[in-house]
Structure formats: structure tokens, C-alpha cells
ZADO-1210 file (C-alpha; in nm, 4 decimals, padded with zeros to 6 digits):
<atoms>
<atom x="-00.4156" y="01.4374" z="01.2204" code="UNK" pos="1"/>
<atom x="-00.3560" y="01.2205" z="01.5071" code="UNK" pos="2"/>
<atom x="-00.1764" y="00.8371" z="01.3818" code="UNK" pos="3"/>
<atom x="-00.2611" y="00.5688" z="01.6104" code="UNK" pos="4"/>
<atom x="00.0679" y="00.3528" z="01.5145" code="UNK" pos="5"/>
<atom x="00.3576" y="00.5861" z="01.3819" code="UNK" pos="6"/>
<atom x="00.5347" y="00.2876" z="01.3332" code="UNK" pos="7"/>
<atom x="00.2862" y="00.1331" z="01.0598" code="UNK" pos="8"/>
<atom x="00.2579" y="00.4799" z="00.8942" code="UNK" pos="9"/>
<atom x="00.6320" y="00.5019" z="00.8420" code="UNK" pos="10"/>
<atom x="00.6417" y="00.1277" z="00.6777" code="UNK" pos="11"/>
<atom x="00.3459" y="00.1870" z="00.5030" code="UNK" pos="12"/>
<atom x="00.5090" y="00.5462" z="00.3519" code="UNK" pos="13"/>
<atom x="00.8208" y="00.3262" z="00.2451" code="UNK" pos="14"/>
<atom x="00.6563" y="00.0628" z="00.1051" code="UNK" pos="15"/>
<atom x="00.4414" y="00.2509" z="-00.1177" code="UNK" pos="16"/>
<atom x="00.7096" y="00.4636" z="-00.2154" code="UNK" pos="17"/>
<atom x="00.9122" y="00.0853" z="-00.3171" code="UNK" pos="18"/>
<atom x="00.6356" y="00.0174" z="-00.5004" code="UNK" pos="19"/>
<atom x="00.5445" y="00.3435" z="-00.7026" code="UNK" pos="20"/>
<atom x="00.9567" y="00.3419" z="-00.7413" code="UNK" pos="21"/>
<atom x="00.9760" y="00.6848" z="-00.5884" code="UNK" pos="22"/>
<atom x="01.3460" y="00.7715" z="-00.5371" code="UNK" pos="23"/>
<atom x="01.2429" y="01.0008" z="-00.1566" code="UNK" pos="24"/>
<atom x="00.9809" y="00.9670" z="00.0741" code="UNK" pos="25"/>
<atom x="00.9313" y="01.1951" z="00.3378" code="UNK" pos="26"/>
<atom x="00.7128" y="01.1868" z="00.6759" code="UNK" pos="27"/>
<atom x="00.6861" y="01.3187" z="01.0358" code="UNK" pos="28"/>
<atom x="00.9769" y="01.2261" z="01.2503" code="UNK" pos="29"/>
<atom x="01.0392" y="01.1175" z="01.5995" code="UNK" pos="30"/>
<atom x="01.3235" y="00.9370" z="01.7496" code="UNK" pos="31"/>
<atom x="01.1982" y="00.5863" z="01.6826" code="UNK" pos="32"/>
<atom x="01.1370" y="00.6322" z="01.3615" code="UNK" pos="33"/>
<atom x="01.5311" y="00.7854" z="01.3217" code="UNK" pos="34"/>
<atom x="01.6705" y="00.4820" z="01.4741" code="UNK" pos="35"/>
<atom x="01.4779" y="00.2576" z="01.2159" code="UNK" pos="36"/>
<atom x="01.5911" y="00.4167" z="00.9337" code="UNK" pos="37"/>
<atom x="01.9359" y="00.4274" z="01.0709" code="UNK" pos="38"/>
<atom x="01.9303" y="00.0640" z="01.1112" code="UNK" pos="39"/>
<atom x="01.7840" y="00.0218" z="00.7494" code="UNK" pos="40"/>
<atom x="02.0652" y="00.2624" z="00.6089" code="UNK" pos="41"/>
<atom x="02.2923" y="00.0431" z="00.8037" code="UNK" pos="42"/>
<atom x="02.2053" y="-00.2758" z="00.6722" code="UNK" pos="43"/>
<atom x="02.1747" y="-00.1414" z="00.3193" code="UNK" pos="44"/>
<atom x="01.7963" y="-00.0673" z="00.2302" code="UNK" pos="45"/>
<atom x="01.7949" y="00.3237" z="00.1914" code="UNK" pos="46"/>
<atom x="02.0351" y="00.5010" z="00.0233" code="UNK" pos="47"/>
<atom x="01.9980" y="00.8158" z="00.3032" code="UNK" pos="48"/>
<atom x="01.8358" y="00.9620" z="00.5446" code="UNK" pos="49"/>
<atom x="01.8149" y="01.3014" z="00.6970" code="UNK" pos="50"/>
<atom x="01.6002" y="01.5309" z="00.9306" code="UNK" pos="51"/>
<atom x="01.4537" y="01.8414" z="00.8739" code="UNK" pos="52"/>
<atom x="01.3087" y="02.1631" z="01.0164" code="UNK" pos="53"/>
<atom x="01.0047" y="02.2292" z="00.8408" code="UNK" pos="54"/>
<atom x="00.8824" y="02.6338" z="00.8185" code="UNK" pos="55"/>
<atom x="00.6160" y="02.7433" z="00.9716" code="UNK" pos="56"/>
<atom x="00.5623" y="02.3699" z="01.1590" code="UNK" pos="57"/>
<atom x="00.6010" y="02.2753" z="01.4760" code="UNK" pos="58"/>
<atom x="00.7617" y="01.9467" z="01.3931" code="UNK" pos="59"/>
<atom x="01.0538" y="01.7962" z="01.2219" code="UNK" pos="60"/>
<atom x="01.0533" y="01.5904" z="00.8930" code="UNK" pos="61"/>
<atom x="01.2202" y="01.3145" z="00.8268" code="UNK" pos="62"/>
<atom x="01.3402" y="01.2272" z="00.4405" code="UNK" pos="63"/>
<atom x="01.4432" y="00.8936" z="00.3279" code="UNK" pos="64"/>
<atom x="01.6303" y="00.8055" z="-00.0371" code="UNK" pos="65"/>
<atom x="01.5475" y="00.5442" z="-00.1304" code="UNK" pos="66"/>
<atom x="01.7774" y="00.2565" z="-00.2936" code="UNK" pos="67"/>
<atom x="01.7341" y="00.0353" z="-00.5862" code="UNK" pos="68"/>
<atom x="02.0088" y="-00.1401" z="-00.8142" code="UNK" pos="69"/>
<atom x="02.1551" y="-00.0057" z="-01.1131" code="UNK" pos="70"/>
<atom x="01.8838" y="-00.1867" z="-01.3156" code="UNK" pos="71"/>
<atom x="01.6276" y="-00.0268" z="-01.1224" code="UNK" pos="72"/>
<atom x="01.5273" y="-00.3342" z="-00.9380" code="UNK" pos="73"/>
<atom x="01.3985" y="-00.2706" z="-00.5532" code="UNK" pos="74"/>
<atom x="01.6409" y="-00.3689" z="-00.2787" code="UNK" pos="75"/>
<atom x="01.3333" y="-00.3854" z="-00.0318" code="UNK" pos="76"/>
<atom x="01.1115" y="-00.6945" z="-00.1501" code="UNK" pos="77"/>
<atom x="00.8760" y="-00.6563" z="00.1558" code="UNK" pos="78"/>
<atom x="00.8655" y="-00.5447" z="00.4991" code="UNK" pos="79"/>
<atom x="00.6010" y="-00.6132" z="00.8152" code="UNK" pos="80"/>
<atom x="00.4949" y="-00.4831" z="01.0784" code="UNK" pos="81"/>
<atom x="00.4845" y="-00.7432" z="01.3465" code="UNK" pos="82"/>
<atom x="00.4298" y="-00.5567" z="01.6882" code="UNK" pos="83"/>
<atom x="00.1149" y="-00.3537" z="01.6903" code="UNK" pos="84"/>
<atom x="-00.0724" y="-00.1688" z="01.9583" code="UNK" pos="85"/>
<atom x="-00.3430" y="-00.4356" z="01.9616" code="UNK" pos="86"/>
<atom x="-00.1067" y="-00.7230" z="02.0075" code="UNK" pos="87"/>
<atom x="00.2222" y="-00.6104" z="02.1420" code="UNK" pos="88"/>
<atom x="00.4845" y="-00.9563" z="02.0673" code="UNK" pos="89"/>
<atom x="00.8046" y="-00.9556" z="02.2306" code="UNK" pos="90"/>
<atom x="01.1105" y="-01.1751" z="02.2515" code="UNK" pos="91"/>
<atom x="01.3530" y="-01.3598" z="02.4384" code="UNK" pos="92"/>
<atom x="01.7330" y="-01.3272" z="02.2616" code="UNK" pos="93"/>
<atom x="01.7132" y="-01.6863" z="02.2313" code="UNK" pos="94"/>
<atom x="01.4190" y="-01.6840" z="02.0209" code="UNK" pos="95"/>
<atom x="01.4965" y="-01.3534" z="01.8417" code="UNK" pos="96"/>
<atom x="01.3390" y="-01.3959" z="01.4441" code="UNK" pos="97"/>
<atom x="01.5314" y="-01.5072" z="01.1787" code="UNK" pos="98"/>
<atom x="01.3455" y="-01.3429" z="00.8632" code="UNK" pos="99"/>
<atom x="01.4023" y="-01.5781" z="00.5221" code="UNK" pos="100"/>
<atom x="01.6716" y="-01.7643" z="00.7298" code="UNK" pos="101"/>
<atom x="01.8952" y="-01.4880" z="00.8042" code="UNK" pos="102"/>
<atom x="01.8308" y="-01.3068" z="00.4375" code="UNK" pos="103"/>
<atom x="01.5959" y="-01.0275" z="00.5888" code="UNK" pos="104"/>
<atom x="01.6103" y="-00.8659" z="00.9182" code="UNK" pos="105"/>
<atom x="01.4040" y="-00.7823" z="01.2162" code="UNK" pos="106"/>
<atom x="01.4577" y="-00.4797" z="01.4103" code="UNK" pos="107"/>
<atom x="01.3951" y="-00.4334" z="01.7880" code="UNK" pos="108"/>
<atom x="01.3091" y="-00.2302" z="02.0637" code="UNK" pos="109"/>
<atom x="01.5276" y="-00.3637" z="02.3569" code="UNK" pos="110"/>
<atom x="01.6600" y="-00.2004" z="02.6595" code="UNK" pos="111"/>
<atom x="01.9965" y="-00.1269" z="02.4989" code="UNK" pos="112"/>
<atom x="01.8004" y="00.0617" z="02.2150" code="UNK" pos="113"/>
<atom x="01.6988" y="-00.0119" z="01.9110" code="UNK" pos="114"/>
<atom x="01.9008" y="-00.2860" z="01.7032" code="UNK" pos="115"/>
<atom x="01.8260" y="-00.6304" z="01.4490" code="UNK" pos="116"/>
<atom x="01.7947" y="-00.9585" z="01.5172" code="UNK" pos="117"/>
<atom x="02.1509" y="-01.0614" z="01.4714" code="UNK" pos="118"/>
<atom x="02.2778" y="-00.7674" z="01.7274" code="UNK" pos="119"/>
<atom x="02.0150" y="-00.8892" z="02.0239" code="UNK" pos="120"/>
<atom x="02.1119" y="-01.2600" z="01.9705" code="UNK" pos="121"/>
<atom x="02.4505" y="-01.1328" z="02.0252" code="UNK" pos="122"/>
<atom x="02.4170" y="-00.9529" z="02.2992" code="UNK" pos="123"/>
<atom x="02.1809" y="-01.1551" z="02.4573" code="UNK" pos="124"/>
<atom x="01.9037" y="-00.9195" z="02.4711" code="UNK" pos="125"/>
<atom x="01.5176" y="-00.9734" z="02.4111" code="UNK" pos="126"/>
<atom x="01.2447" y="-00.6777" z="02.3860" code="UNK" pos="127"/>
<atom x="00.9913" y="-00.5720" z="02.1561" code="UNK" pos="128"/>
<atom x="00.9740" y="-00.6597" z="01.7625" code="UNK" pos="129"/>
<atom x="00.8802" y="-00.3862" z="01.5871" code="UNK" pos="130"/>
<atom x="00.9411" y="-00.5108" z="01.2167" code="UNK" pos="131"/>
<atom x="01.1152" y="-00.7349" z="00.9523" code="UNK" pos="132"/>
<atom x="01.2424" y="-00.5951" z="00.6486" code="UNK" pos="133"/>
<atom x="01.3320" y="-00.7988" z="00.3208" code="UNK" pos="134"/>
</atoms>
């Protein structure tokens, strides 16, 4: 099965899994999709992450645990995808998103790799928005 935006597919497979309070997900990976969820397991949304060889496939899989409090409440309230391959929308640093006023965070595709908001306004770096998480 061939997926037109990886990128959607991945947010879409977390999101659902928030919402059906699933404690892993798993889903194709690919080195865009590991430096996502090593920016969301830096900022605090997943619990883990790791990636696996998968028998008898050609590809490798990557797993996510998911986090919620101790009361089982979700720690991701939403997340977007805001860059798609119809309508690409990029950034200067200067006017990098702030998502719920500095609450949330979006993560970008720059030239230095991918990092949030907060790190390209820092370093004074625009490129690509890929999502905000919340």
C-alpha cells in the first residue's frame, strides 16, 4: 500500500490510538517520522519510542508508548497537520507558530534538522511546518 503523506498517517495512527486510549501504537518507519517522535518524547507526549526489524519484511517498524497521567487522562489533547503535499506552508524564524500561546508545540523541518518552534526561534532558523501538537 502506497501512503501519499506518511506524515498524516503517523498523526492520524497516534491520534486514534489517544483516543481509543491504546497504551502502543505501531507503524512503518522512516527517518522523519523517528525525529518526530523523538521530539514528542522530548517534550513529554510519549512515554517511548523504539524501532524495529520486522521478520520476513523488508521494512522497519516503528513503536510508540504512549503517555497518559496517573488518572488516565491523555497528555495529547490534539495535534494537526499543517504542511501537506497540496499546500506546502513554511516559515520565517521570526514568524515561527506559537500553538495555545506557547502551551503546545510545532515541530519543523529546517535545514539544521528537525526541531519545535521554540528551538528555530532560537536559532534563528525558518523551514517547513510539519505539525503542532497539544
Amino acid at each position: 500500500m502506497n501512503i501519499t503523506d506518511p506524515i498524516a498517517d503517523m498523526l492520524t495512527r497516534i491520534r486514534n490510538a489517544n483516543v481509543a486510549m491504546h497504551d502502543n501504537v505501531s507503524m512503518p518507519s522512516s527517518k522523519l517520522k523517528e525525529a518526530v517522535a523523538k521530539i514528542l518524547l522530548r517534550e513529554g507526549y510519549i512515554e517511548e519510542f523504539n524501532v524495529s526489524d520486522v521478520e520476513g519484511k523488508p521494512f522497519k517498524t516503528l513503536n510508540i508508548t504512549m503517555k497518559y497521567s496517573p488518572k488516565r487522562e491523555r497528555v495529547i489533547t490534539g495535534i494537526k497537520r499543517v504542511s501537506k503535499p497540496g499546500l506546502r506552508v513554511y516559515t520565517p524564524s521570526s514568524e515561527a507558530p506559537r500553538v495555545l500561546g506557547g502551551m503546545g508545540i510545532a515541530i519543523l523541518s529546517t535545514s539544521k534538522g528537525v526541531i519545535t518552534d521554540r528551538e528555530a526561534r532560537a536559532g534563528r532558523v525558518g523551514g517547513e511546518i510539519l505539525c503542532e501538537v497539544w
